[in-house]
C-alpha positions in Angstrom: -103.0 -80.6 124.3 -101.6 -77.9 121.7 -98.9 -75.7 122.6 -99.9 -72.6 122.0 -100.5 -69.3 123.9 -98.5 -70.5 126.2 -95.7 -67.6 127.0 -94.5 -69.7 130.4 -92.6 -72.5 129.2 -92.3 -74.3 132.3 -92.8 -73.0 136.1 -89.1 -71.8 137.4 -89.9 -74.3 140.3 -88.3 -76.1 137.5 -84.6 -77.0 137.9 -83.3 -75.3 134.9 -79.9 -74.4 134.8 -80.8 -71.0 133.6 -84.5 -69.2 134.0 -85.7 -67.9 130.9 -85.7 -63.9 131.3 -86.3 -62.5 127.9 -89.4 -63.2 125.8 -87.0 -64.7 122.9 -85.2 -67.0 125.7 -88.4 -68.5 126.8 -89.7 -69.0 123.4 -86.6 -71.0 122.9 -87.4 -73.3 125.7 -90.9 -73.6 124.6 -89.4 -74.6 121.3 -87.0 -77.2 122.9 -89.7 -79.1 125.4 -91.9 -79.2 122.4 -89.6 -81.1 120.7 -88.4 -83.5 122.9 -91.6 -84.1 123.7 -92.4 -84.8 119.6 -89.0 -87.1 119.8 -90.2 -89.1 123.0 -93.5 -90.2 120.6 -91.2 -90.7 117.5 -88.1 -92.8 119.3 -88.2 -93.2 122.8 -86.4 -92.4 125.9 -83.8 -94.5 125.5 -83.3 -93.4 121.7 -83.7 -89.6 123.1 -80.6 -87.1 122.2 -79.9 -83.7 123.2 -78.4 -83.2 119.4 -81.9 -84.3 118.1 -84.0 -82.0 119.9 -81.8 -79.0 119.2 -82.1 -80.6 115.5 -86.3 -80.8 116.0 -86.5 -77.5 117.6 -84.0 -75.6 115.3 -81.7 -73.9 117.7 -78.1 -74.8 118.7 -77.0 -77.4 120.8 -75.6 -74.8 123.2 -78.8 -73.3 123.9 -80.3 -76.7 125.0 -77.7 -77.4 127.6 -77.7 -73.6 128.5 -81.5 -74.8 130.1 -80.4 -79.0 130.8 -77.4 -80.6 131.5 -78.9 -84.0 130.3 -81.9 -85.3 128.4 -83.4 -86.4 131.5 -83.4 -82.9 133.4 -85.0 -81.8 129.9 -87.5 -84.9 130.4 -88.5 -83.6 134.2 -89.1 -79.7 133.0 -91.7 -81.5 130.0 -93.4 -83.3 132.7 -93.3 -80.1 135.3 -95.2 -78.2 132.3 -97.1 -81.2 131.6 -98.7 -80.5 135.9 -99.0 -77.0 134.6 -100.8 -77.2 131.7 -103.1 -80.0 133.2 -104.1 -77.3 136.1 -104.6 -74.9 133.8 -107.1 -76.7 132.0 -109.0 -78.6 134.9 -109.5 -74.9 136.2 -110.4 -73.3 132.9 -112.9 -76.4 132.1 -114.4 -75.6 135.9 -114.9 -72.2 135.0 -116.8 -72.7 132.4 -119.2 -75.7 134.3 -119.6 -73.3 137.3 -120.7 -74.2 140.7 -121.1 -77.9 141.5 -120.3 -80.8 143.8 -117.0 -82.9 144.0 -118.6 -85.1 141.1 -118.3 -82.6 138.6 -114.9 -81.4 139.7 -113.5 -85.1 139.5 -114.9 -85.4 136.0 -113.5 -82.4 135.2 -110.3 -83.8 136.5 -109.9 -87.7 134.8 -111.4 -85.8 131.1 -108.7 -83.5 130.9 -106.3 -86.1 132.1 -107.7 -88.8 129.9 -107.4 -86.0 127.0 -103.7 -85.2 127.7 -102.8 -89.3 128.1 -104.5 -89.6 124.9 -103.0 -86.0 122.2 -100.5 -84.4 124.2 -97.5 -84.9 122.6 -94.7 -87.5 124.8 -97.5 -87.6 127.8 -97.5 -91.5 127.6 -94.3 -91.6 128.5 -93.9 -88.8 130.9 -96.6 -87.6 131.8 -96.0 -86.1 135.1 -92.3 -87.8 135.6 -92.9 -90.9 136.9 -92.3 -93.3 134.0 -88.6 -91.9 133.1 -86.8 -94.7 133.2 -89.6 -96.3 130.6 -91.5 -98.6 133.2 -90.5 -97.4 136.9 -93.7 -95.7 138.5 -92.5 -93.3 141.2 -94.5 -91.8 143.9 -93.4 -88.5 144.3 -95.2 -87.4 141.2 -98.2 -88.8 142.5 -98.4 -86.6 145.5 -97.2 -83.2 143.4 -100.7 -84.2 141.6 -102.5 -85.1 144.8 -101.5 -81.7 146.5 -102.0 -79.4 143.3 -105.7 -81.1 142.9 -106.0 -80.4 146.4 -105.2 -76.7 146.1 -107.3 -75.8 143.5 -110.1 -77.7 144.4 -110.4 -77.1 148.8 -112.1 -73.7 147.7 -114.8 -75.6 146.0 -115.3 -78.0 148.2 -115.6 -75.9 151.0 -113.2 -78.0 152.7 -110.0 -77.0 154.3 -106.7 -77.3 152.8 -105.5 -79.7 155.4 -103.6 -83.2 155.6 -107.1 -85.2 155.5 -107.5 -83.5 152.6 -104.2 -84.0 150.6 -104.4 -87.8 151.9 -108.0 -88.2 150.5 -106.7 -86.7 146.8 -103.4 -89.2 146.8 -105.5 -91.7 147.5 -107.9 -90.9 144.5 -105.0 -90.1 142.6 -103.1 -93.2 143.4 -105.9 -95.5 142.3 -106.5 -93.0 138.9 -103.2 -93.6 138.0 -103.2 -97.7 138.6 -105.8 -98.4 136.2 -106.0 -95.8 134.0 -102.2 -97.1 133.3 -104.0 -100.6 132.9 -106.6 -98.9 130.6 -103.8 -97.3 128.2 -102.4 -101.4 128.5 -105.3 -102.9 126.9 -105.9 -100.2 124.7 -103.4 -97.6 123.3 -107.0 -95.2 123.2 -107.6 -96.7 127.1 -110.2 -99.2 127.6 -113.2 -97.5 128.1 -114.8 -100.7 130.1 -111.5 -99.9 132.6 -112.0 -96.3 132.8 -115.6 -97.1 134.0 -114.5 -99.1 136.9 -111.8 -96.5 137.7 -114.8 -93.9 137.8 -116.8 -95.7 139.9 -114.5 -96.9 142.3 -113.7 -92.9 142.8 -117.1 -91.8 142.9 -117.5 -95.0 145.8 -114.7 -93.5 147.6 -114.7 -90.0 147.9 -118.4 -90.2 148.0 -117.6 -91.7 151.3 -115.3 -89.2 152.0 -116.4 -85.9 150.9 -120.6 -86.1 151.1 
């Protein structure tokens, strides 16, 4: 996942200390979550300072805790734009496959995750915030995911954009996220013989579900 074109930094639901309001200020954030999410690659979480992402990203410290008032506030607003940047491309890649069922969404869906886990800069360790400690899975990420997928894909479905629906997508998203963590285990690429079985256990379920 490359950076650029990407004016919006992160989404103000964000809890930044200050919201970006001038192009230069939001450049400067852009600047900052790009490189702690470099830095979370190079030396880890634990390893992580404030000082060396202002260092990586070539503004002063100040400016860094003008936005975050520790590293892991900074490490939440990377994986907030790491939700937006995934949405962006799951609707941009169903744009261009036009109409379809819920099979072609939910591929769209695991290849642009599987893309991210595999180039975008500190994703294996954030992704979407629920590995911050290194190692501790959390739900609540999970069900931002669920309900985001389920926004932006009720419309296509025809389906409405009720609690049935956000329950079947946590589900799906739940069981994604198990083994495509295993996957990533057995191979830093993800094991493709995994990421079958993942598929197929989807398909199996919201087949049941959604036809």
């Amino acid at each position: 996942m490359g950076g650029g074109g990407h004016d919006e930094a992160v989404s103000h639901a964000t809890p930044l200390r200050h919201a970006p309001v001038q192009r230069r200020s939001a450049e400067r954030l852009t600047r900052i979550l790009d490189a702690c999410a470099e830095l979370l690659d190079e030396v880890g979480y634990d390893a992580l300072t404030t000082r060396a992402v202002a260092l990586r990203a070539g503004v002063p410290i100040g400016s860094v805790y003008r936005f975050f008032g520790n590293k892991r506030a900074m490490a939440d607003a990377l994986a907030q734009r790491n939700l937006e940047r995934f949405a962006e491309r799951v609707t941009e890649r169903l744009r261009r496959t036009g109409s379809g069922d819920w099979r072609v969404a939910m591929d769209a869906v695991l290849e642009e995750y599987l893309e991210m886990k595999r180039t975008a800069p500190g994703f294996s360790l954030v992704d979407f915030g629920n590995q911050i400690p290194v190692g501790v899975r959390r739900g609540e990420p999970n069900h931002r995911v669920a309900d985001r997928l389920a926004e932006l894909l009720s419309g296509r479905l025809k389906r409405p954009l009720d609690d049935d629906l956000r329950r079947t997508f946590l589900v799906a998203v739940e069981t994604a996220d198990t083994l495509v963590q295993l996957a990533f285990r057995v191979d830093p690429q993800g094991d493709e013989r995994i990421i079958g079985e993942m598929r197929a256990m989807l398909r199996a379920y919201l087949g049941r579900v959604l036809d």
